[in-house]
PABA-17700 format. One record per residue (C-alpha): residue in one letter; x, y, z. Coordinates in pm, whole numbers, plus 32768, in hexadecimal, padded with zeros to 4 digits. Layout:
AXYZ ...
// end
This chain:
X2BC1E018D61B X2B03E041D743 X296AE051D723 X28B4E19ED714 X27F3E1B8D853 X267CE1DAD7F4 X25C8E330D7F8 X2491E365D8A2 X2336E34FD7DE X2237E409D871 X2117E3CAD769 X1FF5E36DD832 X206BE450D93F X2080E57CD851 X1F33E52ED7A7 X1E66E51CD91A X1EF5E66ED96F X1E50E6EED7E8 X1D12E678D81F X1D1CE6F3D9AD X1D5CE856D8E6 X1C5BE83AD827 X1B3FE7EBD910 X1BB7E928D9ED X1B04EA6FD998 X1B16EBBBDA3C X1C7DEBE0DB1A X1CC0EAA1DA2E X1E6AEB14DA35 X1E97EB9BDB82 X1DD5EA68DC0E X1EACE977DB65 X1FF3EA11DBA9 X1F67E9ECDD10 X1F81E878DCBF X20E7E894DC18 X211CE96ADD67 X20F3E873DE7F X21C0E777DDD6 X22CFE860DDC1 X22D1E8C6DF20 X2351E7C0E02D X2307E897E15D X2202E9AEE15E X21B2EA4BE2B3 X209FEB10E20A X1FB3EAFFE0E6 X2056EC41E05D X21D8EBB4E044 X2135EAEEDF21 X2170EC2EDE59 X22DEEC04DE7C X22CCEAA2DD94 X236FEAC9DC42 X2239EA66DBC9 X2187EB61DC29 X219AECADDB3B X20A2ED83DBF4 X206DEE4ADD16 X2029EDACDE3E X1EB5EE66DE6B X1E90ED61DD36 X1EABEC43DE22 X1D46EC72DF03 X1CB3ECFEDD9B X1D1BEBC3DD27 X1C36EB36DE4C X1B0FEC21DE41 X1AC6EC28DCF4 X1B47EAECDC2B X1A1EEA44DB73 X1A28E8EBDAD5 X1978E7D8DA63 X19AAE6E1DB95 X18E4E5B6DB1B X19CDE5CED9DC X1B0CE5E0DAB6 X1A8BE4AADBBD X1A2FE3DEDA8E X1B86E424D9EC X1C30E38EDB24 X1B3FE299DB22 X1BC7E24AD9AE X1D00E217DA20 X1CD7E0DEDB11 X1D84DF9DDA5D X1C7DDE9ED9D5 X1D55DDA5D9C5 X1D12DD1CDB36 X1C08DD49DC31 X1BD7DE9EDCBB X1BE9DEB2DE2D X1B5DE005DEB5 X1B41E08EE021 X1A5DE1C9E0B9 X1A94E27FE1E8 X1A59E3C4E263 X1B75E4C8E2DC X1B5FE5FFE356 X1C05E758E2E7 X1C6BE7FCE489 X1BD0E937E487 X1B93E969E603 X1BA7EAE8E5E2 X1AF9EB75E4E2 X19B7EBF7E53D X1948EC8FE40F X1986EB27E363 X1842EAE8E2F4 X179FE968E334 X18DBE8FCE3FB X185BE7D9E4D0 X18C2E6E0E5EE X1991E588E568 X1A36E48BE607 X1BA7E470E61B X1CC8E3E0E69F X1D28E53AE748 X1C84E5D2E886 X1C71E72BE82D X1B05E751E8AD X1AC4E736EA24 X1BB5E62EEA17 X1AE4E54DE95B X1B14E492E81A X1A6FE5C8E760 X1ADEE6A4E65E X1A66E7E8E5C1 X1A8BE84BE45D X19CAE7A4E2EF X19E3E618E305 X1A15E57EE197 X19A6E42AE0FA X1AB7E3BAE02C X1A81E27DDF44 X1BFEE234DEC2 X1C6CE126DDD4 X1D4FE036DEAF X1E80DFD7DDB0 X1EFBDEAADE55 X1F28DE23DFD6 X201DDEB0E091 X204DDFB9DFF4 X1FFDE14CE025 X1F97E19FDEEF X1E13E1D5DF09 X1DAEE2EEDDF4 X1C3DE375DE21 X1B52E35BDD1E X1A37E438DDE7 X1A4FE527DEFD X1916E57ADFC8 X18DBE674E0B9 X1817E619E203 X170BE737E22D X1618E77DE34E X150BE6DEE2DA X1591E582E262 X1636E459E2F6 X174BE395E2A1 X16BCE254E25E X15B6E316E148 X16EFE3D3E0A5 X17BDE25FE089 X1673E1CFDFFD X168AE2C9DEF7 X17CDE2A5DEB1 X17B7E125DE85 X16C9E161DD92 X174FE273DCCB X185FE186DCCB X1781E05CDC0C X16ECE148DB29 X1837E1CFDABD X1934E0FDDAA8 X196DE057D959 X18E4DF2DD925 X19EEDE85D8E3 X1A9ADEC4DA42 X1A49DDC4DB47 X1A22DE56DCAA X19BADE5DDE0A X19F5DF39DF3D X1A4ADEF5E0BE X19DCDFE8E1DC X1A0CDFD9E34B X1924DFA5E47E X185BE0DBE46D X17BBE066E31A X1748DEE6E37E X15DADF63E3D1 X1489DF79E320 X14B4E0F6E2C4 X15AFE098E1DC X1579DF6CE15D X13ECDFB9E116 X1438E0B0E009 X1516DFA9DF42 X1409DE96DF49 X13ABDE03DDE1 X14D1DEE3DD7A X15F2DE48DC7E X1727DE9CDD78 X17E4DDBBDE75 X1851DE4CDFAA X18DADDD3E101 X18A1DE82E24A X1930DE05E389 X1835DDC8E47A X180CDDC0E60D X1864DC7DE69D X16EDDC66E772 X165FDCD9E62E X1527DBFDE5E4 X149DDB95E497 X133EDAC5E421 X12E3D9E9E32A X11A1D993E263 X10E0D8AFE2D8 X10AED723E231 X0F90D683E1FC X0FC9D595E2E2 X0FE0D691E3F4 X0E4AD6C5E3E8 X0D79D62FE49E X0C43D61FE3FB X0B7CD730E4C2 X0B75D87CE4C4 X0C49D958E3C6 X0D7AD8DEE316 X0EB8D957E3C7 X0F9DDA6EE31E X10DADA24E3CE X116DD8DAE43F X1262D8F5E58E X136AD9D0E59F X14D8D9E7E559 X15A0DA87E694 X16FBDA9FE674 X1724DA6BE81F X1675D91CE811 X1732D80DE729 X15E5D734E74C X1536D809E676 X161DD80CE539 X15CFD6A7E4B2 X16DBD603E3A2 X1784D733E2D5 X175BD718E13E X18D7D738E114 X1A2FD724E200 X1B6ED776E1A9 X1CBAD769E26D X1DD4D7C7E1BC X1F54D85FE217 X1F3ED9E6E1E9 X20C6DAA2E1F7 X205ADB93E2CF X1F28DAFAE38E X1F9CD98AE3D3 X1EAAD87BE3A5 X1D6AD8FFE34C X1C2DD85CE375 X1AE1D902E2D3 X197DD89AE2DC X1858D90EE21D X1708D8FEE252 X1619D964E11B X1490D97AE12E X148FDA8EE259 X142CDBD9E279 X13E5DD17E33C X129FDD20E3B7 X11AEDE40E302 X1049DE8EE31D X0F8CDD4FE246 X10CEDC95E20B X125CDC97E226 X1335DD59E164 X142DDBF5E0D5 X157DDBE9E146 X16BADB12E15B X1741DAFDE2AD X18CEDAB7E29E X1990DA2DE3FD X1B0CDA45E3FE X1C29D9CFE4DE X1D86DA32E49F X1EB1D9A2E54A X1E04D86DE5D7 X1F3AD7C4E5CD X1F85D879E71C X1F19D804E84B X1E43D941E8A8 X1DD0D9BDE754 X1D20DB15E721 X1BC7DB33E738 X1AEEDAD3E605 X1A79DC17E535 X1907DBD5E47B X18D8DC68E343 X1794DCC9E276 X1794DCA4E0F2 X16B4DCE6DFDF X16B3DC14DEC4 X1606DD13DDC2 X1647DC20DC93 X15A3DAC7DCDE X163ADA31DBA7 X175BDA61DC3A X17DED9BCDD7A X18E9DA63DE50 X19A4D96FDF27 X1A0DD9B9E08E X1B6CD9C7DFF5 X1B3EDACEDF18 X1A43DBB6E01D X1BC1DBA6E0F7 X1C89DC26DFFB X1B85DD4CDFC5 X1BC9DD4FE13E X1D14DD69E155 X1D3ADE2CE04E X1C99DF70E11F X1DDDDFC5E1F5 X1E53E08BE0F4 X1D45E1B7E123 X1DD3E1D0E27F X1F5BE25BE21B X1EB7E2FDE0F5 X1DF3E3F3E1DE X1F28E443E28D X1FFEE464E16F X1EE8E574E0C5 X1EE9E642E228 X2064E650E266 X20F0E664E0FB X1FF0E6C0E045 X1F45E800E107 X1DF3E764E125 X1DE9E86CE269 X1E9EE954E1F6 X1DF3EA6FE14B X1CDDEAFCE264 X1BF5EB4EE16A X1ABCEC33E1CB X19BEEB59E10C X198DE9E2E0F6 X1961E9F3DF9D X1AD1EA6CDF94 X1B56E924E06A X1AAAE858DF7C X1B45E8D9DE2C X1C83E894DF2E X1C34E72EDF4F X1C03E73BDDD0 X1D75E7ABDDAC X1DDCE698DE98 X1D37E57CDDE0 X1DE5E5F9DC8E X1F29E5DADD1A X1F00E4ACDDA2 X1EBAE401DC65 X1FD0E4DFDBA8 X20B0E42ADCAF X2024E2E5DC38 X2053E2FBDAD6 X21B7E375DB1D X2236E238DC0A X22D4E194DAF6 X237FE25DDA15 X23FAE35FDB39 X259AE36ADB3D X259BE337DCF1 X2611E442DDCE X26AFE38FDEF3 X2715E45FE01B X283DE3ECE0EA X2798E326E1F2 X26B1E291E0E8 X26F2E124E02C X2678E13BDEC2 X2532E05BDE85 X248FDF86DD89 X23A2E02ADC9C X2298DF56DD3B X22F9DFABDE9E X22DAE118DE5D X2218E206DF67 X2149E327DEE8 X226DE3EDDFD9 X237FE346DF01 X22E7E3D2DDC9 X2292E52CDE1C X23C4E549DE9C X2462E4E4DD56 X235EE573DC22 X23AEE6EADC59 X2518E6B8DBA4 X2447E62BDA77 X234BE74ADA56 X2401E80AD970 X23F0E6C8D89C X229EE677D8B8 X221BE7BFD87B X2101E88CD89D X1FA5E912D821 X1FC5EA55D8C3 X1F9EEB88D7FE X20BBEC9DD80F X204BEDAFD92F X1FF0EEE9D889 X2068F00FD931 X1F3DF0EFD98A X1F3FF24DDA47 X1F3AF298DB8D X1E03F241DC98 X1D58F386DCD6 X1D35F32DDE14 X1C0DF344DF0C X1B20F45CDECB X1B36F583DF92 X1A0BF5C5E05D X1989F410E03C X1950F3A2E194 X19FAF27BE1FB X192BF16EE26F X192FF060E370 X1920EEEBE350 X17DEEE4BE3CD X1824ED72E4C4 X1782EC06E512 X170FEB57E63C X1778E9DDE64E X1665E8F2E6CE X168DE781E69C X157BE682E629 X151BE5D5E730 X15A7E5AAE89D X154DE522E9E9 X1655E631EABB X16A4E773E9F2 X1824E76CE9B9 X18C5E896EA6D X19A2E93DE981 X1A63EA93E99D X19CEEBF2E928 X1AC1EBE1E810 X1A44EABDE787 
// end
């Protein structure tokens, strides 16, 4: 007698979705059949098709109500993804900022400049449309998988560096305390605007840094000479000019699978220079592939240590390192399957409630990479459950819907719109002039931009 093939247990999958339910308020149903929608729906050309999902019971008006005017508690909702991190292991988490394309929409309130890949804007590295910071939970190296635990929009008046700050912090005061962490960001964040804010703070955070960067250190007491006032800083630390880097406090070479023989070096007791002092810093040096003849170029790394009791080697400040690749498919995995640009929403507000929608889903997809029965298309080998992409799954989870069920309340059937008023003038959207921050040339752009 053959062995009954195993069903499917969705427990911790179907209790996420209830409590998602019940921090949702006004538009609570439509909104989350919006969710249910965009799982459903392999290929949508437009933000309305989403009606046609068998998950969605409604109108399709009830879609960009669903945007407008859904209300929830979003601390709640972060901190329940937050929850839902393993404990078991250290926590590796990444921040970077994307951008949702909105090049014309002129009525798009607080729509900025961004950098980007694409040349869209006088053929430039410059995009238009509402930049977000996303912190996301990296689940493991190599892989795709990078759920967000908070989404921040990038308005007018702040920077990048301040919004990751924030985040890095909202991330020590909220995880739980039994979850060990730290968090990896590229070049843009190795400076003193970001790493000021997180001095004296319990966090620990890497940053790559620029490879002329230069760093000081306090100075000894053998350093004064007897005259005069004592001397703050002792001589620097430039990254250009190996004479200046004296014996490093730990090296490591080691084989890596993907990287070749490694080699890192650490330097501790450094800092960014500040007004009266240094803000302290690790510095990190790493060389990958040096068994080649022409290895890469080292990349320098910044660290803070926010938990002296607690030493981080150089080994462990790389595999925070490495870990970060996976934000980078993750971004283009939310734009191209899930819709992050696909509603053109008249307010921000609206895009953000999007975002919202997108980071549910990708933790639904999470929770569902095990127990999901895989959907393989023709051209497609079957994979491990650990090898599974966040594509894989969503590809796979809308056959179990039906199983997993949902909170949804039946649609009540109402009477008929009225209508618009007779006699209401109709008015017109306000439109808004795009300026950027701060520029040496003024970017020439098109009238309909």
């Amino acid at each position: 007698m053959s062995n009954p093939i195993p069903q499917p247990n969705f427990t911790s999958l179907g209790g996420f979705r209830q409590q998602v339910y019940q921090f949702l308020d006004h538009r609570k149903d439509a909104f989350f059949e919006l969710i249910d929608a965009v799982i459903q729906t392999a290929s949508a050309r437009s933000f309305a098709e989403l009606s046609l999902a068998p998950a969605f019971e409604r109108q399709w008006p009830s879609l960009y109500k669903a945007l407008v005017e859904v209300t929830y508690d979003e601390q709640a909702l972060n901190e329940l993804c937050l929850e839902a991190v393993p404990t078991k292991q250290v926590a590796h988490f990444a921040i970077d900022v994307t951008g949702i394309r909105r090049m014309r929409s002129p009525t798009l309130k607080e729509r900025l400049y961004y950098h980007s890949a694409a040349r869209e804007v006088a053929g430039r590295g410059i995009m238009i449309g509402l930049p977000y910071s996303i912190l996301a939970w990296e689940s493991q190296r190599g892989s795709s998988f990078s759920p967000p635990v908070n989404i921040q929009r990038l308005k007018p008046d702040q920077k990048a560096t301040a919004v990751a700050a924030d985040q890095v912090l909202w991330l020590g005061f909220y995880a739980p305390s039994q979850l060990e962490w730290r968090a990896a960001l590229d070049g843009a964040y190795g400076n003193e605007k970001f790493f000021a804010p997180l001095e004296g703070k319990a966090v620990q955070v890497v940053a790559r840094t620029r490879c002329d960067s230069v760093l000081v250190r306090l100075a000894t007491p053998d350093q004064y000479g007897g005259k005069g006032r004592r001397p703050i800083f002792g001589p620097d630390f430039r990254c250009l000019d190996e004479q200046t880097w004296g014996p490093p406090e730990e090296e490591v070479s080691f084989e890596d699978s993907k990287h070749g023989q490694v080699k890192l070096q650490l330097w501790r007791g450094l800092g960014l220079h500040k007004k009266g002092g240094l803000i302290p810093l690790e510095l990190i040096r790493s060389r990958i592939h040096t068994e080649r003849e022409q290895p890469p170029e080292a990349h320098w790394y910044l660290a803070h240590n926010g938990k002296p009791e607690q030493t981080v080697t150089a080994r462990q400040w790389y595999e925070t390192i490495t870990h970060r690749w996976g934000i980078e498919p993750a971004n283009r995995f939310r734009k191209e399957r899930l819709y992050a640009e696909l509603p053109k929403v008249r307010q921000a507000e609206s895009s953000d409630h999007w975002l919202m929608a997108v980071q549910l889903i990708e933790w639904q997809l999470y929770l569902a990479r095990t127990e999901v029965t895989q959907k393989v298309l023709p051209w497609q080998k079957a994979l491990a459950s650990h090898q599974l992409t966040p594509n894989r799954v969503i590809q796979s989870l809308p056959g179990h819907l039906s199983q997993i069920g949902t909170p949804v309340r039946p649609v009540q059937p109402r009477g008929k719109a009225p209508g618009w008023p007779a006699g209401k003038e109709r008015s017109v959207p306000e439109k808004y002039k795009l300026t950027p921050k701060s520029r040496k040339k003024p970017v020439q752009v098109s009238k309909n931009e």
